[in-house]
C-alpha positions as CSV (number, residue, x, y, z in Angstrom):
1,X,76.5,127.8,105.1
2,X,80.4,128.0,106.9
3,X,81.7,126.3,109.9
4,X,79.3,126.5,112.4
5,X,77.5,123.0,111.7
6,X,80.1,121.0,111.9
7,X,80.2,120.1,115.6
8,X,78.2,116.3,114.9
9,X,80.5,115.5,112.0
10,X,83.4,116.7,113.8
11,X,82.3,113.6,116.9
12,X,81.6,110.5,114.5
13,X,84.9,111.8,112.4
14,X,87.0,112.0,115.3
15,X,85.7,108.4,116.7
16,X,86.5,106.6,113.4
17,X,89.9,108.5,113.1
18,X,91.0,107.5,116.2
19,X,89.8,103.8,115.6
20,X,91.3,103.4,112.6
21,X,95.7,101.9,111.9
22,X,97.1,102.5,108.5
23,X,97.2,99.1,106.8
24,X,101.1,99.1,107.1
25,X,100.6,99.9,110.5
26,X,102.6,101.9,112.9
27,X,106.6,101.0,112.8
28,X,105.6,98.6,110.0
29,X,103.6,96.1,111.1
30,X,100.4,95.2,109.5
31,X,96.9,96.1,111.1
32,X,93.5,95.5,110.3
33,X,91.5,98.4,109.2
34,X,87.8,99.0,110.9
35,X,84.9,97.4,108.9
36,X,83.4,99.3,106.2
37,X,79.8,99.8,106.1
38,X,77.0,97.1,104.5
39,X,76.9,97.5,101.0
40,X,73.7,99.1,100.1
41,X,71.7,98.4,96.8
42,X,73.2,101.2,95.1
43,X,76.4,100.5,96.3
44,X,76.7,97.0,94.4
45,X,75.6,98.8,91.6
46,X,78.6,100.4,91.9
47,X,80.6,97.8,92.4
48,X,79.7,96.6,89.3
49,X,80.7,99.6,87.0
50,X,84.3,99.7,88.6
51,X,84.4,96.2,86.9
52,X,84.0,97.8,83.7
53,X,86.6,97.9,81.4
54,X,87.9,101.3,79.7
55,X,88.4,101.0,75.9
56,X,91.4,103.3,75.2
57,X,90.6,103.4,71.2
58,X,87.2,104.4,72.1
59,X,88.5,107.1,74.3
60,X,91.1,108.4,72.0
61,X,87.8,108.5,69.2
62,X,85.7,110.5,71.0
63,X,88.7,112.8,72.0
64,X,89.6,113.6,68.5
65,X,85.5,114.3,67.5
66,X,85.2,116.7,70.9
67,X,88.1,118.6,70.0
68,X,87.0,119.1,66.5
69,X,83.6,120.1,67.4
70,X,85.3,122.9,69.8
71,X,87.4,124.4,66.4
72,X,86.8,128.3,66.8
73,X,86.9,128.9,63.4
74,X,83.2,126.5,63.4
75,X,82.2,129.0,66.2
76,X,80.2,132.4,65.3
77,X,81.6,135.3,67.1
78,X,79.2,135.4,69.7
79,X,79.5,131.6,70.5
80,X,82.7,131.9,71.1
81,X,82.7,134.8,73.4
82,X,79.7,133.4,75.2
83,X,82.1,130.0,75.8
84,X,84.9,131.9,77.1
85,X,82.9,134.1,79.1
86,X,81.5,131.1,80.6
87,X,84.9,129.3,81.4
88,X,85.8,132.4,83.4
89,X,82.8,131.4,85.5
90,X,84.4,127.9,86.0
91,X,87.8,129.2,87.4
92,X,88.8,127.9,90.6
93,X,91.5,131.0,91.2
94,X,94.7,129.4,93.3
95,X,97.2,130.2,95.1
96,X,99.6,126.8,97.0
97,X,102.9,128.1,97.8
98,X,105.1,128.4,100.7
99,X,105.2,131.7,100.3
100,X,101.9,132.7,100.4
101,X,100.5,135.3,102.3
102,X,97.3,137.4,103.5
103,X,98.0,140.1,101.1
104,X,98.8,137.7,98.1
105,X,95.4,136.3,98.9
106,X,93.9,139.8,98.7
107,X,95.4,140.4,95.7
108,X,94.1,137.4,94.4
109,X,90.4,137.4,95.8
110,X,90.2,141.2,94.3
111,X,90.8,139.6,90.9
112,X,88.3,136.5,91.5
113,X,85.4,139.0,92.1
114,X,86.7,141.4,89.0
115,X,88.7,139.3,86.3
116,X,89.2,141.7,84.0
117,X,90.0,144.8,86.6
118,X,86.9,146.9,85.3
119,X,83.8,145.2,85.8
120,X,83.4,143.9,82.2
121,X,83.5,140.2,83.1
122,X,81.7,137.8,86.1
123,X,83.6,136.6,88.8
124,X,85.3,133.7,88.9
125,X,83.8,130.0,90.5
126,X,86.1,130.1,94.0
127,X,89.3,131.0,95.1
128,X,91.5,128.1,96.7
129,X,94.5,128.6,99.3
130,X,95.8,126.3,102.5
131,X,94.2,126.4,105.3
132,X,95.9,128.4,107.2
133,X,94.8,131.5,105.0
134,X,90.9,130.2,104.5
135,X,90.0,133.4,107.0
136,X,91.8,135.9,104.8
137,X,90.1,134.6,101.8
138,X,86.5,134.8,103.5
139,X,86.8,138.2,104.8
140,X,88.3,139.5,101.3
141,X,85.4,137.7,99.9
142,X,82.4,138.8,101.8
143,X,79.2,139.9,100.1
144,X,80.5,138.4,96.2
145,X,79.3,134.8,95.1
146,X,82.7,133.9,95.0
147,X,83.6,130.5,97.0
148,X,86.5,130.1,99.2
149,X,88.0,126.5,98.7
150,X,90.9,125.1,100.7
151,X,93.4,122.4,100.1
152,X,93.7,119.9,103.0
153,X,94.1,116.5,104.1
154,X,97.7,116.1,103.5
155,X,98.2,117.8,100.2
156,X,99.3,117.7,97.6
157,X,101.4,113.8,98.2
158,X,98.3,112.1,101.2
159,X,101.0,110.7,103.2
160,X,99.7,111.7,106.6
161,X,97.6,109.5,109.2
162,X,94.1,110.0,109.1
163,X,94.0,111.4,112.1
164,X,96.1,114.1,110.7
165,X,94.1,114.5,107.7
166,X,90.7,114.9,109.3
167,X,91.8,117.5,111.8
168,X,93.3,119.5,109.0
169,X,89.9,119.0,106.8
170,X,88.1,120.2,109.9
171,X,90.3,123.2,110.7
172,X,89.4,124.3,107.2
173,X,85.7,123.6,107.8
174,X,85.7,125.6,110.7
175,X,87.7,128.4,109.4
176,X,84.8,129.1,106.7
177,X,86.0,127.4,103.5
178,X,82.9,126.4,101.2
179,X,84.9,123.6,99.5
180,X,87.6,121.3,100.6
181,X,89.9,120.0,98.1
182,X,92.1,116.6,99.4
183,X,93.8,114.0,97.8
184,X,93.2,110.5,97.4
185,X,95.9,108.2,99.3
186,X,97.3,106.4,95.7
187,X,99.9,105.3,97.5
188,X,96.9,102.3,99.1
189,X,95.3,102.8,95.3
190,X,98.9,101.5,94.0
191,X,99.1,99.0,96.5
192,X,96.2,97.3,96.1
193,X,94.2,98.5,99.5
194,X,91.2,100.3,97.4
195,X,88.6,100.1,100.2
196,X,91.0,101.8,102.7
197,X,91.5,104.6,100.2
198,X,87.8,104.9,100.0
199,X,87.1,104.7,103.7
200,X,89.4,107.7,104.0
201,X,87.6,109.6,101.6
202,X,84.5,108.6,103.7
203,X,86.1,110.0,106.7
204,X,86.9,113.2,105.5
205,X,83.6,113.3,103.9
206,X,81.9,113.7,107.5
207,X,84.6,115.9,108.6
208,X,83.6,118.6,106.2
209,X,80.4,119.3,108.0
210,X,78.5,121.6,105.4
211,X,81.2,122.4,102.8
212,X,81.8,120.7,100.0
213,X,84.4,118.0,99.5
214,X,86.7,117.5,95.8
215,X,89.2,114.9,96.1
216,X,91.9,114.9,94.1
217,X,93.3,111.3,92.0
218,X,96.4,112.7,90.5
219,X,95.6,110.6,87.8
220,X,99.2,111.5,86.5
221,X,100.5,108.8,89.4
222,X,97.9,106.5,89.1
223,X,98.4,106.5,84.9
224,X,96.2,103.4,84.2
225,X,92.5,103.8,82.8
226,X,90.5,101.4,84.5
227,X,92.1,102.3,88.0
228,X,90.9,105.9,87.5
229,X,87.9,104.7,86.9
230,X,88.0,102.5,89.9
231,X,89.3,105.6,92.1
232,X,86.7,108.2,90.5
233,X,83.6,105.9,91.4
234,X,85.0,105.2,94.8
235,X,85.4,108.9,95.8
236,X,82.3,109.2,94.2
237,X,80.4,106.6,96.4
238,X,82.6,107.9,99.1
239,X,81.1,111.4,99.0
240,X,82.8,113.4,96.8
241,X,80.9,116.1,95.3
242,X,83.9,116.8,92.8
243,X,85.8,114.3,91.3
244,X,89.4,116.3,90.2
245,X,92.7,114.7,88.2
246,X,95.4,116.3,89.5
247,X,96.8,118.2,92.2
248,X,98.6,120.8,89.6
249,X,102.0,119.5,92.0
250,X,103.4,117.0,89.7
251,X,104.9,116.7,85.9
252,X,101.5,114.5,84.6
253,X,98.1,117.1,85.0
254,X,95.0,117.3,83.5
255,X,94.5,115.7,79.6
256,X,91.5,115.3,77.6
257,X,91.3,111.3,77.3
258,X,91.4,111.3,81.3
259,X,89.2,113.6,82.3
260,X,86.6,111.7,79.6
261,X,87.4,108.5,81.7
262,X,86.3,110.7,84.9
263,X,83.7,112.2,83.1
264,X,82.2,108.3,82.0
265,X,82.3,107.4,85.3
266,X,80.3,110.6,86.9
267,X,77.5,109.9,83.8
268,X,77.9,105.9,84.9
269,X,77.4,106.5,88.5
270,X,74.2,109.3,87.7
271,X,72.4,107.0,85.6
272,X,72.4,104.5,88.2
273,X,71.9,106.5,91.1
274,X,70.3,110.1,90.3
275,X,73.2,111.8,92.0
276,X,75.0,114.4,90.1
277,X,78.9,115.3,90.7
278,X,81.5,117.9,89.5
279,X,84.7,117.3,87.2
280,X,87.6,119.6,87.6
281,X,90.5,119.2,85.7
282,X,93.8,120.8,87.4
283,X,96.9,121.5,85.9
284,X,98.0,122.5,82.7
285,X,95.4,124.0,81.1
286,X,96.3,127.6,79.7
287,X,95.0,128.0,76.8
288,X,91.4,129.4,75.1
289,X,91.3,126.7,73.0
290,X,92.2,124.3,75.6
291,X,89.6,125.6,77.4
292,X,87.1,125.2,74.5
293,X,88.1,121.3,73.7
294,X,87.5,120.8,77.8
295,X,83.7,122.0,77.4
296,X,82.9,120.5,74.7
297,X,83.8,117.1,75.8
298,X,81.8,118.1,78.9
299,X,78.9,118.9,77.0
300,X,79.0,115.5,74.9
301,X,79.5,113.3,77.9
302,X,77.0,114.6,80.1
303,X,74.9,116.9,78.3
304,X,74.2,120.7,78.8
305,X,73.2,120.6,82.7
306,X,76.8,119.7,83.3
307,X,77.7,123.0,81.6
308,X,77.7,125.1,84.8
309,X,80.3,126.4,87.7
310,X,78.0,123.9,89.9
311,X,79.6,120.9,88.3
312,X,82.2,121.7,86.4
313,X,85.5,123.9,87.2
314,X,89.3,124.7,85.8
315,X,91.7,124.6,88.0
316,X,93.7,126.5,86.0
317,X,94.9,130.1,87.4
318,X,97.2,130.7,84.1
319,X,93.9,130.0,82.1
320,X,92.0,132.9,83.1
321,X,95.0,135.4,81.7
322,X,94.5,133.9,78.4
323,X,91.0,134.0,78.3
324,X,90.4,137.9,79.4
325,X,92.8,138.5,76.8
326,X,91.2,136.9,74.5
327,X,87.7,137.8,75.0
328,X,88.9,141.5,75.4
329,X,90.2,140.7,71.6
330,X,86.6,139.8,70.3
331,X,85.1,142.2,71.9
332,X,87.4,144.8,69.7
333,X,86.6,142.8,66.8
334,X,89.9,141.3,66.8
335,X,89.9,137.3,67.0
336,X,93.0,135.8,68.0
337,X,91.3,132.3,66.8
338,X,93.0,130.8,63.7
């Protein structure tokens, strides 16, 4: 379903938006932020895995063991086509540059619904741009499965008001994306106002109407374990229906050991509460084997129900080069694995 639901969300957004001050305030001056909601049971639950601690040898270990259960040379021929087939299905296809435009998008959306340019492989999971070219993307995308996601509230950096940030997430809403892909404010992570940070995640939550929201930690900035732990179970409770490390805008992207961190907390968070939530690692992922290492440690975290373009994704546009060449290779009975 696209934008037409959103007109209720769009009224309780735009109410707390307009209620709410930045905790620095405007010119500086410190304001108090509107009272979150009573904790619910589940909730405190919560509350108590963000106390956790993360064990950085123990992430490292299971690092090491997921990688070398992904070694191709372990796979059959057919396993390994089958994974790489299957992490083409898991490509979120992007574009995010100032010199975008609606035929770049075309160009791009042709290639989401037909990777491989003659009809050999799936489609891609969705194709993300700004928001001002969501409505290219859904008319070039009419009729496939393909997704339409959209960057917005005040990416890829979340230095915006609120008021700012909701009214972009709603313009993308309304202009048909399926998925809305914002950031979290680290800058309130970093300076110690974590509830604000989640409140805003909150906010945007209800501003998406019927799409689906990922928000983004750049994990990169906020480098310690236990805080993106912290952050991931926050978005989490907040709403998010992705949890993703990075906005692919800044030196620090995706890695194994953090996207394990992310992926402990989603498994944390489901076993307590029933509710299931995406991982997508952004930014530096361009290789096969990269891609292999990335699904296995899905696979060993959270089992094979995870294993699916429903909850997991790449964003990784370079990555899908590599693996149409390489599954072109293995279908002529030429592996490029060593």
């Amino acid at each position: 379903m696209r934008a037409s639901d959103n007109t209720a969300a769009e009224n309780r957004s735009s109410d707390v938006a307009t209620a709410y001050i930045h905790p620095m305030g405007r010119g500086g001056s410190q304001h108090n932020a509107p009272d979150l909601p009573r904790p619910t049971k589940n909730d405190l639950a919560i509350g108590s895995l963000m106390a956790e601690h993360v064990d950085s040898i123990d992430i490292e270990g299971r690092v090491l063991e997921a990688v070398a259960q992904s070694d191709p040379g372990k796979l059959t021929k057919d396993e390994r086509l089958a994974r790489l087939v299957q992490a083409v299905t898991m490509v979120d296809l992007t574009t995010l540059e100032g010199s975008d435009t609606p035929e770049k998008v075309e160009k791009l959306c042709a290639r989401a619904k037909d990777p491989a340019g003659d009809g050999s492989l799936p489609p891609v999971a969705a194709v993300c741009v700004y928001p001002a070219l969501v409505r290219t993307a859904v008319e070039a995308l009419r009729g496939s499965p393909v997704r339409v996601a959209s960057v917005a509230g005040g990416f890829p950096h979340g230095q915006t008001p609120l008021e700012a940030k909701v009214a972009e997430v709603r313009f993308a809403a309304q202009e048909g994306a399926d998925e809305i892909d914002v950031v979290f404010s680290r800058n309130l992570l970093l300076s110690g106002h974590e509830d604000l940070a989640e409140f805003e995640i909150a906010v945007m939550k209800e501003a998406c109407g019927q799409a689906h929201l990922k928000v983004i930690l750049e994990t990169g900035e906020l480098k310690d374990y236990d805080l993106i732990r912290r952050a991931s179970l926050r978005a989490i409770r907040a709403g998010a229906d992705f949890i993703k490390t990075s906005t692919g805008k800044t030196a620090e992207n995706a890695t194994l050991p953090v996207t394990l961190v992310m992926l402990d907390a989603i498994r944390d968070y489901y076993l307590r509460t029933g509710r299931r939530v995406g991982m997508k690692p952004a930014g530096g992922i361009r290789t096969s084997e990269q891609a292999l290492q990335y699904l296995s440690l899905l696979e060993r975290t959270l089992g094979p129900d995870w294993v699916s373009n429903e909850l997991f994704r790449f964003g990784a546009s370079s990555l899908l080069d590599a693996l149409t060449y390489y599954i072109g290779s293995e279908r002529d009975g030429v592996s490029l694995f060593h």
